[in-house]
C-alpha positions as CSV (number, residue, x, y, z in Angstrom):
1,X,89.9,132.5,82.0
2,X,93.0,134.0,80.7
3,X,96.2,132.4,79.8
4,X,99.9,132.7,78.3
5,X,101.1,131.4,75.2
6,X,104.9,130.8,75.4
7,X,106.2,130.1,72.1
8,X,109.5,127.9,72.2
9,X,111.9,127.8,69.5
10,X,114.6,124.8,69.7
11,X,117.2,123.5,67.7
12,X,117.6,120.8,67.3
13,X,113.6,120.0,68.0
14,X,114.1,116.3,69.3
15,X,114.5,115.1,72.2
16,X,113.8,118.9,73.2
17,X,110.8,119.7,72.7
18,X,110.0,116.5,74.8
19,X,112.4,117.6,77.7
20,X,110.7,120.9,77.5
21,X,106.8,119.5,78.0
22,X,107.8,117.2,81.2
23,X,109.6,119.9,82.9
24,X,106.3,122.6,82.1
25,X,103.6,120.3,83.0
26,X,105.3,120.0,86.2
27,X,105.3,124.0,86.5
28,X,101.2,124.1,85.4
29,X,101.3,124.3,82.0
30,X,98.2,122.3,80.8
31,X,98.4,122.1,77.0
32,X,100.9,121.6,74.4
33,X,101.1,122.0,70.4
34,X,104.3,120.6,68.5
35,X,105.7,122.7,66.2
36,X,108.1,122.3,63.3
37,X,110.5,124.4,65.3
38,X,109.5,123.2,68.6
39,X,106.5,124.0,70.7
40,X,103.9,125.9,71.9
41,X,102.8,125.5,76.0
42,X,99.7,127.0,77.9
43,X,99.1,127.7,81.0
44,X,96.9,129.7,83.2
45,X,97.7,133.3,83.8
46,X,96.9,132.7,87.9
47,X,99.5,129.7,87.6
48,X,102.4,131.4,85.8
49,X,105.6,131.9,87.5
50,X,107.8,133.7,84.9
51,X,111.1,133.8,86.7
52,X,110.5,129.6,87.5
53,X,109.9,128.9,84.1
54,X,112.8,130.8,82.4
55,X,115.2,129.0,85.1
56,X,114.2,125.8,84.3
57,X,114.9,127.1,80.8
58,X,117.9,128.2,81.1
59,X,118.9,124.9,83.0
60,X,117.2,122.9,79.8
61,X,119.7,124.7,77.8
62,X,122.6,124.2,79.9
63,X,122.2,120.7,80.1
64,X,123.3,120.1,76.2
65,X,123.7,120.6,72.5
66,X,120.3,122.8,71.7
67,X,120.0,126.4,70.7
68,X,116.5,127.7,72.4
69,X,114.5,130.9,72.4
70,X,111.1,132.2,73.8
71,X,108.6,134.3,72.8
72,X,104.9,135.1,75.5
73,X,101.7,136.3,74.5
74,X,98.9,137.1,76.1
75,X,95.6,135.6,75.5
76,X,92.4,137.0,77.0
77,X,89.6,134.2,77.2
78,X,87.8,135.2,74.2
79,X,91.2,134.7,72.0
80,X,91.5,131.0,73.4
81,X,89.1,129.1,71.1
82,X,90.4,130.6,68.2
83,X,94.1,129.9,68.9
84,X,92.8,126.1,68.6
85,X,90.8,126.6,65.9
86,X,93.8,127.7,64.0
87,X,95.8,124.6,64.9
88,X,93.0,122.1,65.6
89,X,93.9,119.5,62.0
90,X,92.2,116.4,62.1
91,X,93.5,113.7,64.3
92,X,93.6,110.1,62.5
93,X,94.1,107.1,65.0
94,X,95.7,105.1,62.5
95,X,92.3,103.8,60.6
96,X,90.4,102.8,63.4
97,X,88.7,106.4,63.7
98,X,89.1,109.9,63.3
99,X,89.1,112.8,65.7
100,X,87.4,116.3,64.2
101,X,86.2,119.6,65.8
102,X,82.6,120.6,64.7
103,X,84.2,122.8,62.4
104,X,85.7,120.3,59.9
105,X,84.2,118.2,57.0
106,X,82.9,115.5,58.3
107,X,83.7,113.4,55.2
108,X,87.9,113.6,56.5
109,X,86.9,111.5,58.8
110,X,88.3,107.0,58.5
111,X,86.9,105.0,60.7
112,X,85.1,106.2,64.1
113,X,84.0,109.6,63.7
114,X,85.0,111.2,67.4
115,X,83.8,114.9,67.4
116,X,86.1,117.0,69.8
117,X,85.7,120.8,70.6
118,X,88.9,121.1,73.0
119,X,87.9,125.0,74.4
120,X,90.4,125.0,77.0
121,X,91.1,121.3,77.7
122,X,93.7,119.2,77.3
123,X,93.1,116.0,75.2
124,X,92.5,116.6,71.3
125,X,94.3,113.5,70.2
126,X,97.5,115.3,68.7
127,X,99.6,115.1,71.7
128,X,101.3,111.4,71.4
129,X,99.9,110.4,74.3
130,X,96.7,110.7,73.9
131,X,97.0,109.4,70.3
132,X,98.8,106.2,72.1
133,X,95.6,105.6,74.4
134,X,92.8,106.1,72.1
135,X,95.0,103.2,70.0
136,X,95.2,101.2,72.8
137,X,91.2,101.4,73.4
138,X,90.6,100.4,69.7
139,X,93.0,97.8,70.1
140,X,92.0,96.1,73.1
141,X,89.8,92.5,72.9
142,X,87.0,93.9,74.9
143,X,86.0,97.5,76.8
144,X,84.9,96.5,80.7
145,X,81.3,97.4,81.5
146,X,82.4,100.1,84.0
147,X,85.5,102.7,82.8
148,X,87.3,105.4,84.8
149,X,88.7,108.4,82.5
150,X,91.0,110.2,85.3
151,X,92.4,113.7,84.2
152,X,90.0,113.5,81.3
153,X,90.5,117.1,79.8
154,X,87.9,117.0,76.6
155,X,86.6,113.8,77.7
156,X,87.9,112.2,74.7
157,X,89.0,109.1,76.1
158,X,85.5,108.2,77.9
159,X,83.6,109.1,74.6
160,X,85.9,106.8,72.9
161,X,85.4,103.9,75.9
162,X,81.4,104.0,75.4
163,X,81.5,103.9,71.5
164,X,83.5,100.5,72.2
165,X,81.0,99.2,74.5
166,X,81.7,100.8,77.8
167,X,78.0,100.6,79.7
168,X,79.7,103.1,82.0
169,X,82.0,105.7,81.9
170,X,83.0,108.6,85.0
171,X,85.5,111.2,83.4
172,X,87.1,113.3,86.0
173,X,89.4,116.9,86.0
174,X,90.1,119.2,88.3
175,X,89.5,121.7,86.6
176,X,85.3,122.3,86.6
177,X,86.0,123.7,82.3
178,X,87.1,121.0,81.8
179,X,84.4,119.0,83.4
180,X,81.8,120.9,81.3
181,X,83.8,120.7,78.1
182,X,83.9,116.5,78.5
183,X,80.0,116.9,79.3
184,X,79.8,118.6,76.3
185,X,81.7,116.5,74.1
186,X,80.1,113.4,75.1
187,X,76.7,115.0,74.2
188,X,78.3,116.1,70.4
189,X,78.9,112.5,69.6
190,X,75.6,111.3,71.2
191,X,77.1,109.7,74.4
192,X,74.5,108.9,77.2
193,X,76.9,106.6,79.7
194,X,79.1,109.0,80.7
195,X,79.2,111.1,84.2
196,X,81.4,114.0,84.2
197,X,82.6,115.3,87.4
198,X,84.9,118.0,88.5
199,X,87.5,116.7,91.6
200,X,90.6,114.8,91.9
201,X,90.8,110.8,92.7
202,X,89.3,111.1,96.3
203,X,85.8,111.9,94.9
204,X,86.0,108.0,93.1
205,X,86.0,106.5,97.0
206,X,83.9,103.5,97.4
207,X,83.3,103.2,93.5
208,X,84.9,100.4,91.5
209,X,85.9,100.4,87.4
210,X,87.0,97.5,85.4
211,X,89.2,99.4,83.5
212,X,91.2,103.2,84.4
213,X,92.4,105.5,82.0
214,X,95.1,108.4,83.3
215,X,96.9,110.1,80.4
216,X,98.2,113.1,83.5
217,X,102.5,113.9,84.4
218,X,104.5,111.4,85.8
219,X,104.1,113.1,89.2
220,X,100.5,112.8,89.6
221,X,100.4,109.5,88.3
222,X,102.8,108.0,91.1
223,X,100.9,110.0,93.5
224,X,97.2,107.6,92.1
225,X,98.9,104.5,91.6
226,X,97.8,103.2,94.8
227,X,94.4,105.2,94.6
228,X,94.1,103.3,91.4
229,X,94.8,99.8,92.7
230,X,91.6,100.3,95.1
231,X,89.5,101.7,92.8
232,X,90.1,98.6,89.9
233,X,88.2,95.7,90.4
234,X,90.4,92.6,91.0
235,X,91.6,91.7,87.0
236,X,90.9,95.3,85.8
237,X,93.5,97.0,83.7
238,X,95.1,100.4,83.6
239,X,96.5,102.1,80.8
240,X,98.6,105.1,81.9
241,X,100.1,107.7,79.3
242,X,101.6,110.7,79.9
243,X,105.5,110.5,80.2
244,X,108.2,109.6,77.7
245,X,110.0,106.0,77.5
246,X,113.0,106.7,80.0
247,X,109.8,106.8,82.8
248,X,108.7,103.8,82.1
249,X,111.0,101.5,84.3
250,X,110.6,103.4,87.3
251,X,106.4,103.4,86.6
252,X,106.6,99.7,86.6
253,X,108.4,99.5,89.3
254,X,106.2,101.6,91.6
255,X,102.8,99.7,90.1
256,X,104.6,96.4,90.6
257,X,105.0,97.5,94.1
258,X,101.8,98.8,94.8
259,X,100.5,95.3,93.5
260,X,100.1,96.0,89.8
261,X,100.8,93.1,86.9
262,X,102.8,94.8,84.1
263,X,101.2,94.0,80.4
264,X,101.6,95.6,77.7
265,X,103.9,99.1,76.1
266,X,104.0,100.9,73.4
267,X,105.5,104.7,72.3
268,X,105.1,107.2,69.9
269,X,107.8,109.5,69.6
270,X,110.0,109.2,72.6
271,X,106.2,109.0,74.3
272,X,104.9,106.0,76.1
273,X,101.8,104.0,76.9
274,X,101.4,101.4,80.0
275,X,99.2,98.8,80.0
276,X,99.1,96.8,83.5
277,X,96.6,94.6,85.6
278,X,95.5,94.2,88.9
C-alpha cells in the first residue's frame, strides 16, 4: 500500500502541532510522529485530497500567531517499514513496562516488556494517547475477564489487557493490515486470548465486554458511544483516548447522555484520557 509523508514545520510547535493532528485525522490521515519542529502525518495515497488538506492549512495558519510550512513525499510500500524503523525509539510507560520493536535490545526494556512491530498501524505507544491508555491499564485495580480493543491499530492495547489478566481480548480495525499486524503482535509477545478481526463496531453485535478501549478521533468516537453503551456489560468501564483536553467536556456530556457515569481523566500534553462507567 502506498502512502504520503507530509512533513509539517511550525513555529511555535505547541498548541500547533496538536491543532494540526485533529484537523488531519479527520481528513484520513492515520499516523502521526512529533517532531522537534512539528510533525510528521501519514496517510494513504487512495485517501489523499491535496487541495483539502492545504486549505485546512492555510485556515490553521490563519487562525493565529504560527509560522507553518510543508513538505510531501512519496512512499512506495516497501519504503514504509523503514520510515518507522528510523523513528521507532523505545516507548517507556512510566516504569510499569516498556514498549520495543523486535529490532531493539531487549535489555532497554523497565518493567513489562511489550514487543510492537507497528508496519503500517497506528498505536506504537509514542503518540500521547496511546501512552495515556496503556498507563491507565497498568494503573487500574483489576483488568475485566472479557476486553474490547476498538480501532486497535498494532493491537497494542489488547496485548497489554491479556498480560494484566484479561481472559479475553477482541481487537478490531478497519483496516484488514491492521488486523493482521495486531494478530501478529499478539503472537510476538506470546498472547493466546486475543481475536483479531477486521470491521467496524457492528461486527461486535450480540457480544458483551467488561471493559472497552477506543483510542480513535473525536468524530468516530461520538458516533460509538451509544454502540459502546450496548456492548458493556452493566458496571463495565470505558477508557476513551484520542482528542485533546478542550474535547473532553462535550465527550462527557454526550456519554452522560447516552447513559454513561463519568470517572476518571487524565492528559498528557494538551492530550486526554476518559475513564467512564456504565
Amino acid at each position: 500500500m502506498d502512502y504520503w509523508e507530509w512533513k509539517i514545520v511550525l513555529k511555535p510547535v505547541k498548541p500547533w502541532s496538536e491543532i494540526i493532528v485533529a484537523h488531519l485525522a479527520d481528513l484520513g490521515f492515520e499516523s502521526f510522529v512529533d517532531q522537534d519542529n512539528g510533525v510528521d502525518a501519514y496517510i494513504q495515497n487512495d485517501l489523499l485530497n491535496t487541495e483539502e488538506v492545504q486549505k485546512t492549512l492555510g485556515k490553521i495558519q490563519d487562525q493565529g500567531p504560527v509560522v507553518l510550512s510543508y513538505s510531501t513525499k512519496f512512499l512506495p510500500h516497501q519504503n514504509w517499514n523503514e520510515t518507522w524503523e528510523a523513528d521507532f525509539e523505545p516507548v517507556f510507560i512510566d516504569d510499569y513496562g516498556t514498549i520495543l520493536a523486535p529490532f531493539h535490545d531487549k535489555k532497554l526494556a523497565k518493567g513489562m516488556l511489550l514487543l510492537v512491530q507497528p508496519q503500517m498501524s497506528f498505536g506504537t505507544g509514542h503518540h500521547q494517547t496511546t501512552y495515556l491508555m496503556c498507563k491507565a491499564l497498568f494503573e487500574l485495580e483489576q483488568i475485566p475477564d472479557k476486553v474490547l480493543d476498538m480501532g486497535a491499530g498494532t493491537g497494542i492495547l489488547a496485548i497489554l489487557a491479556e498480560k494484566l489478566g484479561a481472559k479475553s481480548c477482541v481487537a478490531v480495525d478497519i483496516e484488514e493490515w491492521s488486523a493482521v499486524n495486531a494478530s501478529e503482535n499478539a503472537e510476538r509477545n506470546e498472547c493466546s486470548k486475543i481475536e483479531s478481526l477486521h470491521g467496524d463496531i457492528d461486527i461486535l453485535e450480540g457480544r458483551k465486554f467488561g471493559m472497552i478501549l477506543a483510542n480513535i478521533n473525536r468524530n468516530v468516537l461520538i458516533r460509538h458511544l451509544p454502540s459502546y453503551y450496548e456492548l458493556l456489560e452493566q458496571k463495565g468501564v470505558l477508557f476513551l483516548s484520542g482528542f485533546f483536553d478542550t474535547d473532553c467536556s462535550d465527550l462527557i456530556e454526550i456519554a452522560e447522555n447516552v447513559g454513561f457515569q463519568f470517572v476518571n481523566k487524565t492528559f498528557k500534553e494538551n492530550w486526554a484520557c476518559l475513564q467512564l462507567k456504565k
